[in-house]
N, C-alpha and C positions, 0 to 999 in steps of 0.2 A: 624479557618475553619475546618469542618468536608466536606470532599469528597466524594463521590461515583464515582467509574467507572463502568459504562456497557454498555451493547452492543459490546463487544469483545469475543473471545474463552479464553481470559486471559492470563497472564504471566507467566513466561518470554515466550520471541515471538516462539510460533512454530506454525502461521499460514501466517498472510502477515503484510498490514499496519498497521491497526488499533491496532493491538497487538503489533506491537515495539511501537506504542505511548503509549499506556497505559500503556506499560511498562518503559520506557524513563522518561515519564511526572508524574504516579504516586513516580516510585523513585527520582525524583526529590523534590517532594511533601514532600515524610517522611524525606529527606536530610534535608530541610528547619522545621523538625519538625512537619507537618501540619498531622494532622490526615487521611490519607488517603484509601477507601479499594477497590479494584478493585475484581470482579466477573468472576471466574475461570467456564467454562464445566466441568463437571465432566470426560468428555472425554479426557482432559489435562493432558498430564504425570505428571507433577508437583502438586504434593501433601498434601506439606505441609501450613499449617497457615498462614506462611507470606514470605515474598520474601523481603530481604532489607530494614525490617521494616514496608514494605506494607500490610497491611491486606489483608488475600484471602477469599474471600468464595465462595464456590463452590456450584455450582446448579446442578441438575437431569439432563444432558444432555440428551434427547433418540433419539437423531437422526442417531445415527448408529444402529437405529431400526424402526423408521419412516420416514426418509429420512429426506427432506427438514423440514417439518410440526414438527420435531423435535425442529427445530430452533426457533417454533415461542414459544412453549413449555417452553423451555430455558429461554427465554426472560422474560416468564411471570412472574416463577418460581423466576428470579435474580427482578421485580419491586414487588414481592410481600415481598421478606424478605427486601427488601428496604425500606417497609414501619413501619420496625422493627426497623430500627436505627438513625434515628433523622440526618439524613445527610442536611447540610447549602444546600450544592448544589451538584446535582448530573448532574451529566457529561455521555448524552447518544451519544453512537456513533455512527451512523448513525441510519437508519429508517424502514429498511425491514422487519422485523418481532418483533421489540418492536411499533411499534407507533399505532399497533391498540388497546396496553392496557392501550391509553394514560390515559382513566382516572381512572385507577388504581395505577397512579403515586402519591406517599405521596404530599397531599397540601402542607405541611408545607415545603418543597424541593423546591428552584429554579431548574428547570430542564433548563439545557442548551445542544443544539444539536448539534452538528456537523454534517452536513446534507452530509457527502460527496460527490461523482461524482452524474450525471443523471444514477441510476442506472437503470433505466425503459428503458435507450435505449440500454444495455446492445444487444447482437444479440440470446446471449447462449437462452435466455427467449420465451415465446412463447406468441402469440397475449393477452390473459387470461391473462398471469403473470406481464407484461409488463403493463397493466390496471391496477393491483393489485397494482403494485411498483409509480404509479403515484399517485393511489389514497394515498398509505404510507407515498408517499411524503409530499401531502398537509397536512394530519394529523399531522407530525411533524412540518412542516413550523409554520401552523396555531395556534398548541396549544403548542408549547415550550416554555418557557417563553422568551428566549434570542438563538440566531440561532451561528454557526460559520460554515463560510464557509472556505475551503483552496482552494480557487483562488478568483483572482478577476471575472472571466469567471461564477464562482457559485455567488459571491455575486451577479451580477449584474440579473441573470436566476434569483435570489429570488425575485426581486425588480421588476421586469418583469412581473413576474408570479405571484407571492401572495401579491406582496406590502409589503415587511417584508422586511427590515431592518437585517443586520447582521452583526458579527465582522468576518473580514477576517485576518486569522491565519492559515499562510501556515503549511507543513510538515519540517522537520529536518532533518538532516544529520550530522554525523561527518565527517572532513577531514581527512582521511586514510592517514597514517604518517607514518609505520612501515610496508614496502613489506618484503615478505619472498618467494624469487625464490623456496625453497625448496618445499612451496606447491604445486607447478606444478607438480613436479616428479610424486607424488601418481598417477594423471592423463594422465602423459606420453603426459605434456605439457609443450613447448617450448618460452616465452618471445615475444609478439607480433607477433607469428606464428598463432595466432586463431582468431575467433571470436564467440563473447558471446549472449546469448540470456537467461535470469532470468526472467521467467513470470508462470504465473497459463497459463493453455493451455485450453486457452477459446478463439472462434472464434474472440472477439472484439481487442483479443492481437494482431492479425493476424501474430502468430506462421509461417500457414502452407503461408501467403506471403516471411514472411523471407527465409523460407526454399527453397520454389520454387525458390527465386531469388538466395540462394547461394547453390545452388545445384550441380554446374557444377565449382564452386570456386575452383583452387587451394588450397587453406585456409582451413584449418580444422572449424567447427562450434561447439560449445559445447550448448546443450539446457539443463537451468536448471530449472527442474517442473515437477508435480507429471503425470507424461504421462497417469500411467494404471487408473486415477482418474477420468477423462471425455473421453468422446466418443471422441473428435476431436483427444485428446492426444494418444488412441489406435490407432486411424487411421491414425498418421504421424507416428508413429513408424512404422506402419508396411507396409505403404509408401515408407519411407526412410530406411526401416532395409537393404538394401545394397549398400546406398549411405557411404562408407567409410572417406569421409570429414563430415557427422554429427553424431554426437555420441548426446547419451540420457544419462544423468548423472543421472537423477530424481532429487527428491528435497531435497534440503542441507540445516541445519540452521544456521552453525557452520555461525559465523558472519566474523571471521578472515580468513577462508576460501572461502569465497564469497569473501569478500573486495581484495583478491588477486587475484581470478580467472580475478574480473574487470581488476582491476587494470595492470596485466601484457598482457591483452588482447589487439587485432589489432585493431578491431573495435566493439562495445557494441551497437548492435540490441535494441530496444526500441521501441516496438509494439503497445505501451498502447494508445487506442481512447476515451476512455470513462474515465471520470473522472477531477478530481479538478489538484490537485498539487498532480503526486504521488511521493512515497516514493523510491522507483526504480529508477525513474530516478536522483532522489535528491542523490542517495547513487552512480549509474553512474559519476554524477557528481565530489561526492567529493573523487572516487578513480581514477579520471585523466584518465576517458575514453575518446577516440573521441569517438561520438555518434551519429548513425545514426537512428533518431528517425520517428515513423508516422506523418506524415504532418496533424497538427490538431490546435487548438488553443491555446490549452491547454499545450500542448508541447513545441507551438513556442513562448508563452508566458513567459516562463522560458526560454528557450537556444537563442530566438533571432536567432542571424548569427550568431552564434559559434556552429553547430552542420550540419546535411547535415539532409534531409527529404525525404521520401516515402508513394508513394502511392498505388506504386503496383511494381510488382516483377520486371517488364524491367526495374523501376527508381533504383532499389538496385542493378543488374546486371551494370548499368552505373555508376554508386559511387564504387564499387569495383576495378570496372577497372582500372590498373595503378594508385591504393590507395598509396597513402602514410601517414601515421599518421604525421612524421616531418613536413610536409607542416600545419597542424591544433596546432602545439604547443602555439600557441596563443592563441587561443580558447580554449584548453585545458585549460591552467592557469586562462584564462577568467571565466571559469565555477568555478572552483576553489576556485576564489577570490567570488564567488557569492555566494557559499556554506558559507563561513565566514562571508560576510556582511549583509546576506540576512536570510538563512536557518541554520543555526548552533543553534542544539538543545538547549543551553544556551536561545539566542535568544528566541526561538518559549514558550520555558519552563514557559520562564520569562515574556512573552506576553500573555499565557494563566492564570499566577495565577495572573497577575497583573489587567485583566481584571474579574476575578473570584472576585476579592476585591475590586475594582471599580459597580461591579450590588450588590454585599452582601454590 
């Protein structure tokens, strides 16, 4: 097998999901031997040829010059030298601004998509954009040769909506095995004295509901994401710039640093409404959060009763009250054991090339 990955800012991950997978799943790739090259932004610190045996090539990013329109640039840029390397199958990741060069994609490539969340109902988006991201949609549904969704919630939205068929192949996670109390110190953080909030600080997280609900918390709140990078994020900071229980950390990659922050945390805020299976909550999960997650389908489709839910800030202000984590030890473990049976990157790894050798 020869691979392509695109549709990512590339690896190793300095953006969100789609970048730990590409990065997880193509070094998985060249482990097993299999020729694989995944497609870096030129905007990427990471600069060299290969990563772990991975091939990188890197594209003309100019979106810290055109903005969004950048992106779509990028995209074109990574399907045009794609049609230079004789790839079996190339592996696009989502749909937002590659799927209108779909037929610029090499025939001779199975193109398989991962069509991620409904990003068309996204809030951040505007009446215009929201139209655009639907219409991207269908372009990828329609002309990918082979679909994967990560939830059942998106298989079934394909099947509904365009008649397309698709392989449902969730997100991954490893189980966090190895705390290190020591990382707290840096942040002048205390062992299930806090609570956690890791998200991009986009309206659909609903950030500024966590916020308004533990506002008034004894509890310290730690928010981790790029604040000065969107408007909403400028405007809780400087909302809460003297609420003394939330602190803004901005965005962290260190991965052993995160997996700790969770991990010794009270309670792990989980805002996310839009989307498949994310990757966030799957990594909550396997460093032994309680998690108080948005009341959505997609959420409750994963955690079940092992986790508490909100809708709006009076329901987070109630779940605080007289919290106890020892009371959800069950749950905890419960999430845990799902991480291993379920989402453990082995798993996900081994279901996406096995299904990649199954269409080729």
């Amino acid at each position: 097998m020869k691979i392509g990955i695109i549709g990512s800012r590339g690896i190793p991950n300095h953006h969100g999901g789609f970048e730990q997978f590409a990065e997880y799943f193509s070094v998985f790739l060249a482990q097993q031997n299999i020729d694989v090259t995944v497609y870096n932004s030129s905007l990427h610190p990471y600069k060299k040829k290969t990563y772990k045996n991975v091939k990188i090539v890197t594209c003309d990013d100019p979106e810290d010059r055109l903005g969004a329109a950048g992106q779509f640039i990028y995209d074109l840029k990574c399907i045009l030298d794609s049609r230079q390397r004789n790839f079996d199958i190339i592996l696009q990741l989502g749909y937002t601004s590659n799927s209108i060069w779909y037929k610029l994609l090499p025939k001779a490539s199975i193109i398989v998509t991962n069509m991620d969340g409904l990003e068309w109902k996204r809030t951040k988006y505007k009446a215009i954009t929201k139209r655009f991201l639907k219409y991207a949609e269908k372009l990828a549904a329609l002309h990918s040769d082979y679909l994967i969704s990560d939830s059942e919630g998106i298989k079934q939205y394909l099947i509904d909506t365009y008649q397309k068929s698709s392989k449902f192949i969730a997100y991954g996670a490893h189980v966090f095995e190895n705390p290190d109390l020591e990382v707290l110190s840096k942040y002048n953080l205390k062992a299930n004295e806090y609570n956690i909030v890791i998200a991009r600080i986009e309206p659909e997280n609903n950030i500024d509901t966590i916020l308004d609900g533990v506002k008034d918390d004894t509890y310290k709140t730690i928010v981790i994401g790029d604040v000065a990078k969107t408007k909403l994020g400028r405007a809780l900071s400087e909302t809460y710039k003297n609420h003394k229980n939330i602190k803004f950390l901005g965005a962290i990659y260190n991965t052993n640093v995160l997996n700790n922050l969770r991990h010794f945390s009270r309670i792990y805020f989980h805002g996310h409404s839009v989307g498949g299976t994310n990757p966030s909550l799957l990594e909550a999960m396997a460093c032994s959060c309680m998690i108080v997650a948005n009341n959505n389908p997609f959420n409750k489709s994963i955690l079940q009763q092992n986790a508490l839910y909100f809708s709006s800030a009076h329901e987070i202000k109630t779940h605080i009250q007289d919290f106890n984590k020892t009371d959800w030890k069950d749950a905890i473990h419960k999430n845990v054991q799902k991480i291993k049976s379920i989402y453990s990157w082995e798993i996900i790894n081994t279901s996406y090339i096995n299904f990649f050798k199954d269409i080729l």
